[in-house]
C-alpha atoms as a printed R data frame, in Angstrom:
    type eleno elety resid chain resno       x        y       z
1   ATOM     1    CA   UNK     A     1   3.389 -130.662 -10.463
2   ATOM     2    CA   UNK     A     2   0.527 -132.733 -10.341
3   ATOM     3    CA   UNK     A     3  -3.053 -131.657  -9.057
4   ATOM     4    CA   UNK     A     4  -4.944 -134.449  -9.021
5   ATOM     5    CA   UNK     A     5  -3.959 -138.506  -7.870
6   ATOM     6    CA   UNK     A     6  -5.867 -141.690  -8.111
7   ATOM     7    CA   UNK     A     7  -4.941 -144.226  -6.247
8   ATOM     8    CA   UNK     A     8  -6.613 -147.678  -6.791
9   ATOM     9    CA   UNK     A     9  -6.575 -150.639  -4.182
10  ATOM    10    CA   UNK     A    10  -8.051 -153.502  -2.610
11  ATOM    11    CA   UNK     A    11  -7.322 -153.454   0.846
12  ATOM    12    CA   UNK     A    12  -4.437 -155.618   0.480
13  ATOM    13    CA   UNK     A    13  -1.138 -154.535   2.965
14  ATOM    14    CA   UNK     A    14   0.926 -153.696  -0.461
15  ATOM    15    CA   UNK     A    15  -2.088 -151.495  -2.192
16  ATOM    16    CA   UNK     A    16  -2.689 -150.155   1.230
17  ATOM    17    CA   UNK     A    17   1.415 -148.999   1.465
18  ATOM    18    CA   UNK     A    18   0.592 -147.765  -1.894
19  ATOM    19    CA   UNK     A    19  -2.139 -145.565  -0.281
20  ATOM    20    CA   UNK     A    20   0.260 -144.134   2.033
21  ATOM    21    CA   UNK     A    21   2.861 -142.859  -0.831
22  ATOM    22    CA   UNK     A    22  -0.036 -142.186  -2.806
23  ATOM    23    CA   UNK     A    23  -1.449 -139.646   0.139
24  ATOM    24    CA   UNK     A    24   2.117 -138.596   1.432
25  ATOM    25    CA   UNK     A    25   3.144 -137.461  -1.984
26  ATOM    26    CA   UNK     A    26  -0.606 -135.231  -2.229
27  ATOM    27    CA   UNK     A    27   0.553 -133.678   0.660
28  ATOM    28    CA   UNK     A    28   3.664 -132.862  -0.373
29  ATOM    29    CA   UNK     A    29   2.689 -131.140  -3.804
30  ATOM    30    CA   UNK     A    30  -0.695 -130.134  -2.463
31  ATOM    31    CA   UNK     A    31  -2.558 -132.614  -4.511
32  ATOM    32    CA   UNK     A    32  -6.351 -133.826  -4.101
33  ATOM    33    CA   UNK     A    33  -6.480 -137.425  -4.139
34  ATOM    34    CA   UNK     A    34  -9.574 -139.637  -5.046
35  ATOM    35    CA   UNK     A    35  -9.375 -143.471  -4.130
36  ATOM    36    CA   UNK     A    36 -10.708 -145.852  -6.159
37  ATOM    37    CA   UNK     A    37 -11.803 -150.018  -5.159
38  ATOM    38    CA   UNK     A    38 -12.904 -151.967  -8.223
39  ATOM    39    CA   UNK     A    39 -14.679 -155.627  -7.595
40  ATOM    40    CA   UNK     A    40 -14.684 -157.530 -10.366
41  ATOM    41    CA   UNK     A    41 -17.648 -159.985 -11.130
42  ATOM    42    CA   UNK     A    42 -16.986 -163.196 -11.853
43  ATOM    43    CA   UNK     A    43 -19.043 -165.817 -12.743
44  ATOM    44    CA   UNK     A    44 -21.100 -166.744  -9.796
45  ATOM    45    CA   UNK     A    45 -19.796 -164.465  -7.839
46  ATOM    46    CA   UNK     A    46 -22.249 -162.392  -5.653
47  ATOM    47    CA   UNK     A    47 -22.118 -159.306  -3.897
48  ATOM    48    CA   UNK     A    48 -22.348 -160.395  -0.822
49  ATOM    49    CA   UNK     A    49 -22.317 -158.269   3.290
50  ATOM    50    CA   UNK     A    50 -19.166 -158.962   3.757
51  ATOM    51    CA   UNK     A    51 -17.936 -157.577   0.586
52  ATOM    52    CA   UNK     A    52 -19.659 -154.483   1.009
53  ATOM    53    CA   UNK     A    53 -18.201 -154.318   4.351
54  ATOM    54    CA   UNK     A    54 -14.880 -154.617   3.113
55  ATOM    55    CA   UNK     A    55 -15.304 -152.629   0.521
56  ATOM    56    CA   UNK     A    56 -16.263 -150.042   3.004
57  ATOM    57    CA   UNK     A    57 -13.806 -150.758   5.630
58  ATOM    58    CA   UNK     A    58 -11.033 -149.999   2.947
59  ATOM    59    CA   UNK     A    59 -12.299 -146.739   2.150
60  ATOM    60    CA   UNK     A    60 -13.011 -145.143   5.055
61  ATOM    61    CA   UNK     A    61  -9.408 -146.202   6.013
62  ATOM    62    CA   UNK     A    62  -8.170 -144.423   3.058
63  ATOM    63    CA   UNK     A    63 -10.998 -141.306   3.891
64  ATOM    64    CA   UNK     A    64  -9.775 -141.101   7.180
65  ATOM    65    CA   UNK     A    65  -6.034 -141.260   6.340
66  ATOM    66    CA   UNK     A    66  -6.505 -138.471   4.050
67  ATOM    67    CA   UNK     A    67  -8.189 -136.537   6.439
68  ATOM    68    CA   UNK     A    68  -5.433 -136.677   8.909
69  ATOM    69    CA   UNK     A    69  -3.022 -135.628   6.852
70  ATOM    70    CA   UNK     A    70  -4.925 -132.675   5.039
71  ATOM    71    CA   UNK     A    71  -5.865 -134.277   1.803
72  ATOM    72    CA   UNK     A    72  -8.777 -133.434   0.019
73  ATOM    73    CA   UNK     A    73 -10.127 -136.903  -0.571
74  ATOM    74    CA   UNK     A    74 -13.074 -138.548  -2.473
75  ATOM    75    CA   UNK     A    75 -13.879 -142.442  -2.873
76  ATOM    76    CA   UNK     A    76 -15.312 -144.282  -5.007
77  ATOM    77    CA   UNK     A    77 -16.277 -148.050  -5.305
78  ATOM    78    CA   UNK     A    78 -17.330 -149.261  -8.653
79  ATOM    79    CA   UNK     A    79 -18.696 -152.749  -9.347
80  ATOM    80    CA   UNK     A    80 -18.957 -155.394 -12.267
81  ATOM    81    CA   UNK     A    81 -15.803 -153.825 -14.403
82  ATOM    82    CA   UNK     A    82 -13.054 -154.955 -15.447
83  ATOM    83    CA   UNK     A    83 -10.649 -152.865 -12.757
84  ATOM    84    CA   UNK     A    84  -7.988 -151.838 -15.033
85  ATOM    85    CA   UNK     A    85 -10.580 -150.475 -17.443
86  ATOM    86    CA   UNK     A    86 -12.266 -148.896 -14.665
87  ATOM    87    CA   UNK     A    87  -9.262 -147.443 -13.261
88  ATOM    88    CA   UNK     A    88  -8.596 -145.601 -16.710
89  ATOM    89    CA   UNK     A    89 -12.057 -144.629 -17.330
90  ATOM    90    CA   UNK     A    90 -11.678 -142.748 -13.434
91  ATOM    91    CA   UNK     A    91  -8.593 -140.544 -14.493
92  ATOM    92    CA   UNK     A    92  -9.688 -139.920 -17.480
93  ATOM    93    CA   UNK     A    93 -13.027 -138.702 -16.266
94  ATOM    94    CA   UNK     A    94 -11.343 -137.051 -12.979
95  ATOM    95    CA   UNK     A    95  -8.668 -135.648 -15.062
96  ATOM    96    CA   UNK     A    96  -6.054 -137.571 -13.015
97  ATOM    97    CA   UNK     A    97  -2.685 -136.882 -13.789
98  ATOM    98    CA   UNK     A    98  -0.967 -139.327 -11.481
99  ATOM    99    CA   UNK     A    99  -1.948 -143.006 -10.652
100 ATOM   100    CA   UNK     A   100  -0.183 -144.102  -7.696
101 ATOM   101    CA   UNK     A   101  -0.754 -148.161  -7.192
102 ATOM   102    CA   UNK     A   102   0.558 -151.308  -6.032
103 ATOM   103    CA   UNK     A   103   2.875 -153.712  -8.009
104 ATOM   104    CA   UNK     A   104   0.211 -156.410  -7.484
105 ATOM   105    CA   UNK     A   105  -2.957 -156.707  -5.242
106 ATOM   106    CA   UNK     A   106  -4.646 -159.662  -3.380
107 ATOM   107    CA   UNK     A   107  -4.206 -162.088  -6.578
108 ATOM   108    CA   UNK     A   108  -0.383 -161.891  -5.501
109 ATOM   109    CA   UNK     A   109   2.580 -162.729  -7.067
110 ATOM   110    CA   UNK     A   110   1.298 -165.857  -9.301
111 ATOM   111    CA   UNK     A   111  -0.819 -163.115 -11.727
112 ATOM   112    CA   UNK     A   112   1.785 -160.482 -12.041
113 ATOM   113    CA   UNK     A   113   2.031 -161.015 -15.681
114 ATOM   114    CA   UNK     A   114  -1.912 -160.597 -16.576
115 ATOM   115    CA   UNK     A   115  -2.101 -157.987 -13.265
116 ATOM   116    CA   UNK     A   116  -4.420 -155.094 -13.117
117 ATOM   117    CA   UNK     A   117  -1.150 -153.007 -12.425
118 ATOM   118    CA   UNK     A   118   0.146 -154.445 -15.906
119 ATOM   119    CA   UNK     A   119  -2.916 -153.553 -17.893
120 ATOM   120    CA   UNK     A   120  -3.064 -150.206 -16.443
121 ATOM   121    CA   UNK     A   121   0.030 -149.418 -17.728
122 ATOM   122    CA   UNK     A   122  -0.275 -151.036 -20.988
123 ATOM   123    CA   UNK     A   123  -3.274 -148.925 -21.972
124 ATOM   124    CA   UNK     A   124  -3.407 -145.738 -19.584
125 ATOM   125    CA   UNK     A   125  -1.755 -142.029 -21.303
126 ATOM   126    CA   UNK     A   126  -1.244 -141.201 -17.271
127 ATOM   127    CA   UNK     A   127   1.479 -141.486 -15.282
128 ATOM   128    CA   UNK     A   128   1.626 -144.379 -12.972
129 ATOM   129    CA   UNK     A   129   3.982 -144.347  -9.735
130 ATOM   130    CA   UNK     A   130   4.013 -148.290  -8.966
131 ATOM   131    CA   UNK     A   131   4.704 -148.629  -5.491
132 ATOM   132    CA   UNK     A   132   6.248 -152.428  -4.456
């Protein structure tokens, strides 16, 4: 069924659920699984520690969870891309053949119509399980 899953997210508690189904499902169908955080750069915006130790606290959460439940996992963080874009360009380059994400991430409810989740499935050819 499918060999390979992506599964994007910020560390919010929905893209973090969407983790869970994302790893659940793997184990199920006996799936490796690589998670993927984009930050976006805006404007001013800097890279700053506690960022990076977000950014780090999310995937070693995600590591770890995979771990426990037999997953082969990888993780990647990628910075200063557009996340939907980069979130493509991964299961493309992975060969993906599942996205599992969240309905919406930390930007909430208020950008669901120009959300990352959106874009990614206006312009990806993979399969997408949204998780809500």
């Amino acid at each position: 069924m499918y060999r390979h899953i992506l599964i994007p997210t910020d560390g919010s508690e929905l893209a973090e659920r969407a983790v869970t189904h994302g790893l659940s499902l793997a184990k199920f169908v006996g799936a490796k699984v690589t998670v993927i955080i984009v930050e976006e750069r805006l404007g001013g915006w800097l890279y700053t520690e506690q960022i990076k130790e977000h950014t780090a606290s999310v995937l070693d959460r995600a590591a770890n969870a995979a771990k426990q439940a037999g997953v082969p996992c990888d993780t990647i963080h990628v910075l200063d891309v557009q996340p939907y874009e980069a979130i493509i360009a991964t299961a493309t380059d992975r060969g993906c053949d599942l996205i599992v994400m969240a309905s919406h991430g930390r930007s909430g409810l208020s950008a669901i119509v120009l959300s990352v989740t959106n874009k990614v499935l206006t312009y990806t050819k993979v399969p997408v399980l949204v998780i809500q």
